[in-house]
C-alpha positions in Angstrom: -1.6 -5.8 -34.5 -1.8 -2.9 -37.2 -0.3 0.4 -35.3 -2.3 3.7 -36.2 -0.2 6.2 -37.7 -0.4 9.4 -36.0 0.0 13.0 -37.9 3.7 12.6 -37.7 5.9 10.2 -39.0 6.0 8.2 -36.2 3.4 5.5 -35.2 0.5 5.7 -32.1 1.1 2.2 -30.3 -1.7 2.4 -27.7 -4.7 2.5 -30.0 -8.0 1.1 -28.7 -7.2 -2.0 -29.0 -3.7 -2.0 -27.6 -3.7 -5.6 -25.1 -1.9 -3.4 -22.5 -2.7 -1.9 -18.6 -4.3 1.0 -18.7 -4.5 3.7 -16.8 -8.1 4.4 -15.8 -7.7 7.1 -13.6 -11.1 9.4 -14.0 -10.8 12.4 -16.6 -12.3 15.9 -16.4 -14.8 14.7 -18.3 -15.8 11.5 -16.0 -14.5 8.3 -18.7 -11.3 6.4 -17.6 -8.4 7.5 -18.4 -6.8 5.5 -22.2 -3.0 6.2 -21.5 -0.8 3.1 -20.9 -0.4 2.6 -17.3 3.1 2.9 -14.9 4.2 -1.2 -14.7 4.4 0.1 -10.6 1.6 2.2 -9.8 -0.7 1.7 -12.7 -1.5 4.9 -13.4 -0.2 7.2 -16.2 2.3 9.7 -15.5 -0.2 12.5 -15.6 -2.0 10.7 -13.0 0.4 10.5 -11.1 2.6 7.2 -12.3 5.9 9.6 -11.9 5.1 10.3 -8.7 7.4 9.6 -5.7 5.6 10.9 -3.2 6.1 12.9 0.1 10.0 13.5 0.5 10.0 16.0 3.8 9.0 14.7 6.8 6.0 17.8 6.3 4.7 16.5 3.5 4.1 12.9 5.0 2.7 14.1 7.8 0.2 16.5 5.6 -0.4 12.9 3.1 -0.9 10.5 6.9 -3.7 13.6 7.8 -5.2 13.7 4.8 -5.5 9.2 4.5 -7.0 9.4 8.3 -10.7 9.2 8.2 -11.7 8.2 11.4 -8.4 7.4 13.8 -9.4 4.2 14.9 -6.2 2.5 13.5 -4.0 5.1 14.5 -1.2 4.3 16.7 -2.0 5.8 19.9 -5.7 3.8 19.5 -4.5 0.7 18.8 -1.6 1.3 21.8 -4.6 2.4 24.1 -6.5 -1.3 22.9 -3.4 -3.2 23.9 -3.2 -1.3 27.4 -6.8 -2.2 27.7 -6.7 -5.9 26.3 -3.8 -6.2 28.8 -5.9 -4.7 32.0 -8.6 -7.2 31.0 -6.3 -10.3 31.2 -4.7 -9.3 34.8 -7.8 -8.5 36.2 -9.3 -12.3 34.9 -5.9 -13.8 36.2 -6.6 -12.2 39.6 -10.1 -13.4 39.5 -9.1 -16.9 39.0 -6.5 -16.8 41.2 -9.3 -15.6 44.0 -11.8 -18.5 42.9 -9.3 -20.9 43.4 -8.5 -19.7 46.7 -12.3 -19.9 47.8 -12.7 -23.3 46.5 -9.3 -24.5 48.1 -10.7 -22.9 51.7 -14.5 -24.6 51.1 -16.0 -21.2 50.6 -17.2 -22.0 47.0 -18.6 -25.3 46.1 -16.0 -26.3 42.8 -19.1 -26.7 40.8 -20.3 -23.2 41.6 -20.9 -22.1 38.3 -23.2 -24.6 37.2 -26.2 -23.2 39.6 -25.9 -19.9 37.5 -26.3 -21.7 34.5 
């Protein structure tokens, strides 16, 4: 690979044909960003590939708020679906527990669900 030499003395390695990740975050002016990409986020360090995030518990609260778009996945929703799920399957219990009871006294035929069908 033939490096570019830039106007100093020393040499521009990420030319446009460099083999390497890119960064390809979106510029002011709209093309993807050319600058070698962070190995662990994959963007450049201007676009935020330095970036450690949210340190104070503040700051992650502000970054949760912002990443919430609808709250159907939050955790008091999906803790209200369990409590739900979980009413459901007593309530089925119960009712089974109720048709075998009839059936066992000769109040339901055992078949009874087949004249529904």
């Amino acid at each position: 690979m033939k490096l570019k030499q830039s106007t100093g003395s020393v040499a521009w390695h990420f030319g446009p044909n460099w083999p390497g990740n890119r960064c390809g975050a979106k510029t002011r002016r709209g093309t993807p960003c050319q600058r070698p990409g962070n190995a662990k986020t994959g963007r450049c360090r201007l676009h935020g590939g330095a970036s450690t995030g949210p340190r104070t518990a503040a700051g992650r609260q502000r970054l949760a708020g912002l990443h919430t778009t609808h709250g159907r996945l939050t955790k008091a929703k999906r803790e209200e679906a369990r409590r739900r799920a979980q009413d459901g399957r007593e309530i089925r219990a119960e009712l089974r527990e109720i048709e075998a009871e009839s059936i066992a006294a000769g109040f339901l035929d055992k078949n009874w669900r087949k004249m529904f069908q």
